[in-house]
C-alpha positions as CSV (number, residue, x, y, z in Angstrom):
1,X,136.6,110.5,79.7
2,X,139.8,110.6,78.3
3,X,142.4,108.6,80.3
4,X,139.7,107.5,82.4
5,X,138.0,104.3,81.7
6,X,137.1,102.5,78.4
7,X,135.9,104.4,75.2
8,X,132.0,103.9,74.4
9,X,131.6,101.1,72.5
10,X,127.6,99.5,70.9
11,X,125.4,97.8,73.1
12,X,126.2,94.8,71.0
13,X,130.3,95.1,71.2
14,X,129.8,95.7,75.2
15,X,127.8,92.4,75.9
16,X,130.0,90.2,73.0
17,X,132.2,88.6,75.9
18,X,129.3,86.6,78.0
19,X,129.0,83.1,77.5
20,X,126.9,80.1,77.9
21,X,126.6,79.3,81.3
22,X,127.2,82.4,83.2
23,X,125.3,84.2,85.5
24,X,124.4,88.3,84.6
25,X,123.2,90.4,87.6
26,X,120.9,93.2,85.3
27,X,120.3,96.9,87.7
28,X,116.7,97.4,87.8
29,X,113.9,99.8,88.6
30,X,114.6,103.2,87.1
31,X,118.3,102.5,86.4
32,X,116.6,99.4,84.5
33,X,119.5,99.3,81.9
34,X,117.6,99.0,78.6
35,X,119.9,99.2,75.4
36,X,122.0,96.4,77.3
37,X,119.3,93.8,78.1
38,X,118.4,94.3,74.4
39,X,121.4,93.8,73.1
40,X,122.0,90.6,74.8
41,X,118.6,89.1,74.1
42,X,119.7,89.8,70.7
43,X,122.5,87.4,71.0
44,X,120.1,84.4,72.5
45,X,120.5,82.7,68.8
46,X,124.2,82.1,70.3
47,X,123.8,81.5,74.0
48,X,122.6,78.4,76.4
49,X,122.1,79.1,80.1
50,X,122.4,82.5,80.9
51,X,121.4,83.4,84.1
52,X,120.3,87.0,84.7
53,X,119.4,88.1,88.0
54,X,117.9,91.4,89.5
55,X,115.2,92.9,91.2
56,X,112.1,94.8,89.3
57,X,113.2,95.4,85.8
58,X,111.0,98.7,84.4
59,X,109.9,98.6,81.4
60,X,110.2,95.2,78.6
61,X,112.6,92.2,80.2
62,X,113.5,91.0,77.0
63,X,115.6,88.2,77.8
64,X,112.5,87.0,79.7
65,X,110.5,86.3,76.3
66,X,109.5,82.7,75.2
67,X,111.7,82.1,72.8
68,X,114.5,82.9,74.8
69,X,114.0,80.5,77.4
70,X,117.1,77.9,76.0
71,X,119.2,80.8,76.4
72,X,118.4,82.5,79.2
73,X,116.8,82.2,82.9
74,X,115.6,85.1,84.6
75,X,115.9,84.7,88.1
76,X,113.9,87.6,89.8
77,X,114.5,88.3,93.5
78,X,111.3,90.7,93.0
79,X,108.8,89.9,90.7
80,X,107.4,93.1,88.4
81,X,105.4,93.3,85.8
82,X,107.4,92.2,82.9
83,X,108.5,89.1,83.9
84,X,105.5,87.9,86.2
85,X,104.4,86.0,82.9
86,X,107.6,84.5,82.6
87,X,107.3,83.3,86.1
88,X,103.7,81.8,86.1
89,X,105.0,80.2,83.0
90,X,108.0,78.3,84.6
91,X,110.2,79.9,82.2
92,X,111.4,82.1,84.7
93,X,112.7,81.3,89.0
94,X,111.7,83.3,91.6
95,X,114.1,83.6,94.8
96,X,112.4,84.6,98.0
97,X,114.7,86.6,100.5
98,X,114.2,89.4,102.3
99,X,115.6,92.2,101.0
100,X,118.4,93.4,103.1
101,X,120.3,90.1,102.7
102,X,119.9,90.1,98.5
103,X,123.4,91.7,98.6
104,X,125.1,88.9,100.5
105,X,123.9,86.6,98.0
106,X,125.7,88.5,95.1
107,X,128.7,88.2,97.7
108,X,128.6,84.4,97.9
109,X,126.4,81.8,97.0
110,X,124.9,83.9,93.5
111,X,128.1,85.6,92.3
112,X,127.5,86.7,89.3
113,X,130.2,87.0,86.2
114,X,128.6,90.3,84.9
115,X,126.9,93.3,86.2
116,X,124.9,95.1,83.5
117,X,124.1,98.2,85.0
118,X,122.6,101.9,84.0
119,X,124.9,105.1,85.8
120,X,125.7,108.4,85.0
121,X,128.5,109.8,83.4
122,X,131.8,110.1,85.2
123,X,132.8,113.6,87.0
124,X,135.6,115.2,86.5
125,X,137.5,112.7,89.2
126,X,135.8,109.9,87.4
127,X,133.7,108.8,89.5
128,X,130.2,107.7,88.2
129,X,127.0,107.4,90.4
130,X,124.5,104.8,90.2
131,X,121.6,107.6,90.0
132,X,118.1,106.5,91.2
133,X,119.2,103.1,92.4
134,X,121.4,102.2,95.2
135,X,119.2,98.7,96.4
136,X,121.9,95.4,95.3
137,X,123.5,97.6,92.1
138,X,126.4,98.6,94.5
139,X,126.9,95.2,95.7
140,X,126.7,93.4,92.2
141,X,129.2,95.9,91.0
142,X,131.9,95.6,93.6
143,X,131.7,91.5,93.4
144,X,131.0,90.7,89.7
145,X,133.7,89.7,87.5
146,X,133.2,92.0,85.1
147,X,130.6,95.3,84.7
148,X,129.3,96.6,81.7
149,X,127.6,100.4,82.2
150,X,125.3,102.6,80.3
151,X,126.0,105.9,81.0
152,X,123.4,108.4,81.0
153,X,123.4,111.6,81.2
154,X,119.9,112.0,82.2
155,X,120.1,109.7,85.0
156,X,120.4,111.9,88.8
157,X,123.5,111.7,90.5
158,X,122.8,110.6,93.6
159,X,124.7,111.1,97.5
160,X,125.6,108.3,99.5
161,X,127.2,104.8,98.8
162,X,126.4,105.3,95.3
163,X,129.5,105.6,93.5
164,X,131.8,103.4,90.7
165,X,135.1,104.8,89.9
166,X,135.2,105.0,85.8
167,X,138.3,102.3,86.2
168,X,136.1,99.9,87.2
169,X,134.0,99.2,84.2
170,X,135.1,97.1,81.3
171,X,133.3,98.3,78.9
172,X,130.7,101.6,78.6
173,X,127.8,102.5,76.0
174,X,126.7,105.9,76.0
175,X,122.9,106.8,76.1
176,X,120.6,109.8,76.2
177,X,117.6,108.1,77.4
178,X,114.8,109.6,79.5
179,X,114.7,108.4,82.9
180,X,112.0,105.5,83.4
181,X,109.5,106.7,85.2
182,X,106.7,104.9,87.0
183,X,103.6,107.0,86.9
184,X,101.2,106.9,90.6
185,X,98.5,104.7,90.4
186,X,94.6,105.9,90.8
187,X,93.2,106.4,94.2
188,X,89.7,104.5,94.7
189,X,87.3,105.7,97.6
190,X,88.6,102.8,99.7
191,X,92.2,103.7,99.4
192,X,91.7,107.1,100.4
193,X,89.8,105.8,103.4
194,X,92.4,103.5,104.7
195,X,94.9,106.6,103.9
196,X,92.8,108.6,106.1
197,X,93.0,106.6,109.0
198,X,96.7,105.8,108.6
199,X,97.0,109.6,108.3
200,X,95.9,109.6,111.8
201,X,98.2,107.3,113.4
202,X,101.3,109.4,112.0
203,X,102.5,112.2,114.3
204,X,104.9,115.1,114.7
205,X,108.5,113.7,114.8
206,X,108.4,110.1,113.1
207,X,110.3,108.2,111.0
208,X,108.5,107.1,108.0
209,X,109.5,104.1,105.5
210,X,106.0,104.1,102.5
211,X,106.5,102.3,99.8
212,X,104.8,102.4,96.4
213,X,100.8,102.2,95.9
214,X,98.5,104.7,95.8
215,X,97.3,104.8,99.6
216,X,101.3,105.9,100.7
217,X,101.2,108.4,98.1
218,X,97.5,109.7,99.7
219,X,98.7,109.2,103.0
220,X,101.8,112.0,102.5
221,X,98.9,114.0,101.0
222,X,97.2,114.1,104.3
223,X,100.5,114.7,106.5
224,X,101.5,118.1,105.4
225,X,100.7,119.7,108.9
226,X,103.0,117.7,110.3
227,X,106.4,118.8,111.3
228,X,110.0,117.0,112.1
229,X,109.3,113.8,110.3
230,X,111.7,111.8,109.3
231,X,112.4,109.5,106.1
232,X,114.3,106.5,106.3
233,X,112.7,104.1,103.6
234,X,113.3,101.4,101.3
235,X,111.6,103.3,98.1
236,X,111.5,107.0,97.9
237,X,108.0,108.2,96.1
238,X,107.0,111.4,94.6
239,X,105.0,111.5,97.5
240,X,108.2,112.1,99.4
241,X,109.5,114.8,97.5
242,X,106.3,117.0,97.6
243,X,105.9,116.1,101.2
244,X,109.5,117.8,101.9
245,X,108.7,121.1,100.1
246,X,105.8,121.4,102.3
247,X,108.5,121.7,105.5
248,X,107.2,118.9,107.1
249,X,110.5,116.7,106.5
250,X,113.5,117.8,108.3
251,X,114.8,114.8,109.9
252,X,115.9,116.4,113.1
253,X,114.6,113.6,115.3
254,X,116.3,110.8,113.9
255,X,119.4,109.0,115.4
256,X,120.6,107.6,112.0
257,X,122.0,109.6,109.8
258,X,119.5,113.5,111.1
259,X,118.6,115.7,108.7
260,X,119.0,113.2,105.5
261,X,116.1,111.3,103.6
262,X,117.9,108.1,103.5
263,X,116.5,105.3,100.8
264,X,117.7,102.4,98.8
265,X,116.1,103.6,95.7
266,X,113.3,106.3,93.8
267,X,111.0,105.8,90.9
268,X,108.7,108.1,89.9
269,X,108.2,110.9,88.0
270,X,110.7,113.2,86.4
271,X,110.4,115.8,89.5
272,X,111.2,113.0,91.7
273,X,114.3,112.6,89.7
274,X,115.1,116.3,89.5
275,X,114.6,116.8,93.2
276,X,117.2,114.1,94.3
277,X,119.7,115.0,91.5
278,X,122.6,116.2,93.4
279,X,121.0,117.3,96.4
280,X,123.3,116.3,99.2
281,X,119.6,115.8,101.6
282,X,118.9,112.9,100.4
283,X,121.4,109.7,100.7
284,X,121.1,106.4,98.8
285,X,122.5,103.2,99.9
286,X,122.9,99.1,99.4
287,X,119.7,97.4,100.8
288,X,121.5,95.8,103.3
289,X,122.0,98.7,105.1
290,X,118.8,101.0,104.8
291,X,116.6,97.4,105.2
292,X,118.5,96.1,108.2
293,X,116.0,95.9,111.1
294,X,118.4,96.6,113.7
295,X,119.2,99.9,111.5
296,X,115.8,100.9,110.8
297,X,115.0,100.2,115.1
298,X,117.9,102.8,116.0
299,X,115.3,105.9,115.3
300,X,112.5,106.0,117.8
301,X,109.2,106.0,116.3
302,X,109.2,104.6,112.8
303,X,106.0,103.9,111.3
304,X,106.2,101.4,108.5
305,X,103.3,101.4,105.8
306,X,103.2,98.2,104.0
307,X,100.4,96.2,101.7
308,X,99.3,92.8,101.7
309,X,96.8,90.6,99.0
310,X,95.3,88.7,101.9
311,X,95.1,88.4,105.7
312,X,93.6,85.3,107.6
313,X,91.5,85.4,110.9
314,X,95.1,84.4,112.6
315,X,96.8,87.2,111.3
316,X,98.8,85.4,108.8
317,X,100.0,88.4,105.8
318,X,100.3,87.2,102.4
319,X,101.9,89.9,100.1
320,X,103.9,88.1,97.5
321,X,101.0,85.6,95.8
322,X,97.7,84.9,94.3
323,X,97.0,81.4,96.1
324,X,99.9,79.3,94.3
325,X,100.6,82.4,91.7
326,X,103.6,84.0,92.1
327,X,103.1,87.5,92.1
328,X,105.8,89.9,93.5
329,X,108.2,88.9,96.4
330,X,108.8,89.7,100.0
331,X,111.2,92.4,98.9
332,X,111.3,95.0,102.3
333,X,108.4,94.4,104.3
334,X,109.6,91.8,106.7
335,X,112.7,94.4,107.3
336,X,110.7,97.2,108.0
337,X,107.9,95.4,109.7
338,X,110.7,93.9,112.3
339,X,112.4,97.1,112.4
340,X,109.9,99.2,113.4
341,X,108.4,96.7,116.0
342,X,111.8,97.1,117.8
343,X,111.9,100.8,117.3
344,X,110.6,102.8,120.5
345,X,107.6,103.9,119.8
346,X,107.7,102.4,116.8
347,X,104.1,101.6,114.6
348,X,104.2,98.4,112.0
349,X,101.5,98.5,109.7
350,X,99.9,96.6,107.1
351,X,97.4,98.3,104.4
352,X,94.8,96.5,102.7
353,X,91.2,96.9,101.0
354,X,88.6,94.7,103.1
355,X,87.7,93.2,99.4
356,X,89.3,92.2,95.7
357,X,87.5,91.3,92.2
358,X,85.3,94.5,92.5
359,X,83.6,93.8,96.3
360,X,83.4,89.8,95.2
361,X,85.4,88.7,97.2
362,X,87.3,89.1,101.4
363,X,91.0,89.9,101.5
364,X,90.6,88.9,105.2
365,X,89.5,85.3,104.8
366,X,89.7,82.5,107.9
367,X,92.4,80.8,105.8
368,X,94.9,81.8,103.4
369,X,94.2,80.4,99.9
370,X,95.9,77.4,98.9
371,X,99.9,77.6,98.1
372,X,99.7,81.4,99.4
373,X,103.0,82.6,101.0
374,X,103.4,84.4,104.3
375,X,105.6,87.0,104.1
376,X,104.6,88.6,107.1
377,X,104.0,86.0,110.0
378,X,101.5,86.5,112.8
379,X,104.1,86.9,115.4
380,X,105.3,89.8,112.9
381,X,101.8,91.5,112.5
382,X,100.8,95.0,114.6
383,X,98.1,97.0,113.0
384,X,95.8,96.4,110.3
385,X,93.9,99.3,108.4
386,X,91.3,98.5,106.0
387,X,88.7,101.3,104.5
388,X,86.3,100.2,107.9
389,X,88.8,100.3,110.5
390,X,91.8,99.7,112.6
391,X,92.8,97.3,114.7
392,X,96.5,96.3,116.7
393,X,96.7,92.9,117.0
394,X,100.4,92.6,119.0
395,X,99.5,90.8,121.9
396,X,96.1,89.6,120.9
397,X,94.8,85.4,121.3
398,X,93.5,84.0,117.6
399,X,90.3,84.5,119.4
400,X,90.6,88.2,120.1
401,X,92.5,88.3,116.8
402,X,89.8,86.8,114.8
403,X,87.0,89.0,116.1
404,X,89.0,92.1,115.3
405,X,89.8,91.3,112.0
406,X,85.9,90.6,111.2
407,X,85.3,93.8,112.7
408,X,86.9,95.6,109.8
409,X,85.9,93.6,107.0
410,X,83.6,94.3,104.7
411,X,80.3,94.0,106.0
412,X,79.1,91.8,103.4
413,X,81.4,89.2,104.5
414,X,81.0,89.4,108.4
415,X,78.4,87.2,109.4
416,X,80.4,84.5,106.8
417,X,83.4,85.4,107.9
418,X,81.9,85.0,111.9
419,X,80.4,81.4,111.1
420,X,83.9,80.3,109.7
421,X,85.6,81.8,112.2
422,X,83.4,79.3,114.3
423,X,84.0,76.2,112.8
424,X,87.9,76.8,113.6
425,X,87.7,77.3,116.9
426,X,89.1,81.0,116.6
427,X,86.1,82.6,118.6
428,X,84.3,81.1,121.3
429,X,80.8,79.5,121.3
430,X,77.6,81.0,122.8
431,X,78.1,79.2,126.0
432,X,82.1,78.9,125.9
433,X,83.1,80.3,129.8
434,X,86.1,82.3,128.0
435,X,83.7,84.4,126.0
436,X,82.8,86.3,129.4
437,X,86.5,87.4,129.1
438,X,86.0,89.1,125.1
């Protein structure tokens, strides 16, 4: 690094220069950096007012704790696990935007001061690569004031917009830390149900944007006899990866970008890391170009596998919250949703177990729950797989809309689910003269 760049310095010595008052844009997900989000939590004795932005941080967000909260405000574009507390708490904001436009607001209206971010060590043209994560990293790094970087030698050097010039950083920490990983979740008989069928809507030559979960990961299980699919996705999964070995991935259909697995980020297991480590066939870039509809449209059939918490008999998709609990964020789905609508041949889809609470109680309910979002509207929604069914609801009346849902509910909550349905007016009465037309 000689010549190139700033000498390492502590974690402590590289965060000294924020202030009270400024706003801190932290990299998230795998390139979550760590020692750096410690360091300046250790520092909350001395700060007011710090604003510190980014998507899913992995692992602890320590400037999230309670004590903290005179000295610093998360403000999560993506809620995750360690700062949904925070959240639920009002200790910590929550900004709802769909994902490709996250970058714009880093541009503009939430410039940040600071980029605190995790990448790999420069190469010998000193260039460093922000690994696993393209998503808003690049974006916060070309606009913020001034960037801070852990460089890590473990971290995969990625292809793709995914590159800071050593010149660029004011101040570096070097690490050796093992990659975060994020391990699959387990696979309940339902899931693998509701994979099954999605399984069978996928076909030789699509496009295919999964996300994280346990049914995507099952679904690319039951897809290796496909052949020519393509990948252009927000997250890329282990699932992915083992996929591709199988030679079913090989991109030749696609009109954007042919032959590459293009994502915005990975996080999974070490393999996943290993298999996109320098490997020119898979490209990572900013969010607001691997999330924008009108991108994701340009390949002809994309299927887009998304999840939801709760559906109503309209076709309302709540994805982000518990009734007024915020619980995640609209992140991608809305992109992908609208982009593969527009794409030819193109199947939106939306995931869900007919039930929650251990069969207590309907995900598909004739009303959302009070204070529940909708991320994905009705006028948004195509298909609907639960572990008793499909149905496409583009181009359906509430009525018709309503009876199809019920149809692939639980059948312990159909006949309650019918009788509410009722009392809305979403299907027709006995005697109604439209129901001749169901």
């Amino acid at each position: 690094m000689a010549g190139m760049g700033p000498a390492p310095v502590s974690a402590a010595d590289a965060v000294s220069g924020i202030k009270s008052g400024e706003r801190v844009f932290a990299g998230g997900f795998a390139s979550t950096p760590t020692r750096l989000l410690a360091a300046l939590a250790a520092r909350g004795h001395a700060l007011r007012n710090v604003r510190v932005a980014h998507l899913m941080v992995l692992g602890e967000a320590p400037h999230a704790a309670p004590e903290l909260q005179d000295a610093f405000s998360a403000e999560c574009l993506f809620i995750g696990a360690s700062t949904r507390t925070a959240v639920l708490e009002n200790r910590a904001d929550f900004t709802p935007v769909f994902l490709h436009e996250a970058p714009r607001l880093l541009a503009g209206k939430r410039a940040v001061d600071w980029a605190l971010v995790q990448l790999t060590p420069p190469d010998r043209h000193g260039f460093c690569s922000t690994g696993p994560s393209g998503d808003i990293t690049i974006g916060a790094i070309r606009h913020a004031k001034h960037v801070v970087a852990e460089l890590n030698p473990n971290l995969p050097r990625t292809h793709g917009d995914t590159l800071v010039h050593v010149s660029r950083l004011d101040a570096v920490v070097a690490v050796e830390d093992p990659v975060i990983e994020l391990p699959p979740p387990a696979v309940t008989p339902a899931m693998r149900r509701i994979s099954e069928q999605i399984a069978g809507l996928i076909e030789d030559g699509d496009c295919l944007q999964i996300g994280i979960g346990g049914i995507p990961n099952t679904v690319l299980e039951l897809i290796a006899d496909r052949r020519h699919l393509g990948v252009h996705t927000e997250m890329l999964t282990d699932g992915m990866a083992a996929l591709y070995a199988t030679g079913a991935i090989d991109g030749s259909r696609k009109a954007i970008m042919p032959g590459k697995i293009v994502c915005t980020f990975a996080a999974g297991r070490r393999a996943l890391y290993d298999f996109i480590d320098d490997n020119p066939i898979v490209e990572l870039h900013p969010c607001d170009f691997t999330n924008d509809p009108f991108v994701i449209a340009r390949n002809d059939n994309v299927v887009a596998i998304n999840s939801a918490l709760q559906i109503d008999l309209t076709g309302q998709v709540d994805a982000d919250s518990v009734g007024t609990h915020l619980y995640s964020g609209i992140g991608g789905q809305v992109d992908f949703i609208r982009g593969a609508s527009r794409s030819k041949g193109g199947r939106p889809i939306i995931a869900i177990p007919s039930t929650a609470m251990g069969g207590k109680v309907s995900r598909i309910v004739p009303t959302l729950s009070p204070g529940a979002g909708v991320v994905t509207s009705r006028g948004d929604v195509h298909h609907i797989v639960t572990e008793y069914g499909h149905v496409d609801l583009f181009g359906l009346g509430v009525h018709a809309r309503a009876k199809a849902l019920i149809s692939i509910a639980h059948p312990d909550f159909r006949e309650e689910l019918s009788r509410q349905a009722h009392e809305l007016r979403l299907t027709w009465g006995e005697d109604h003269p439209m129901r001749r037309l169901d």
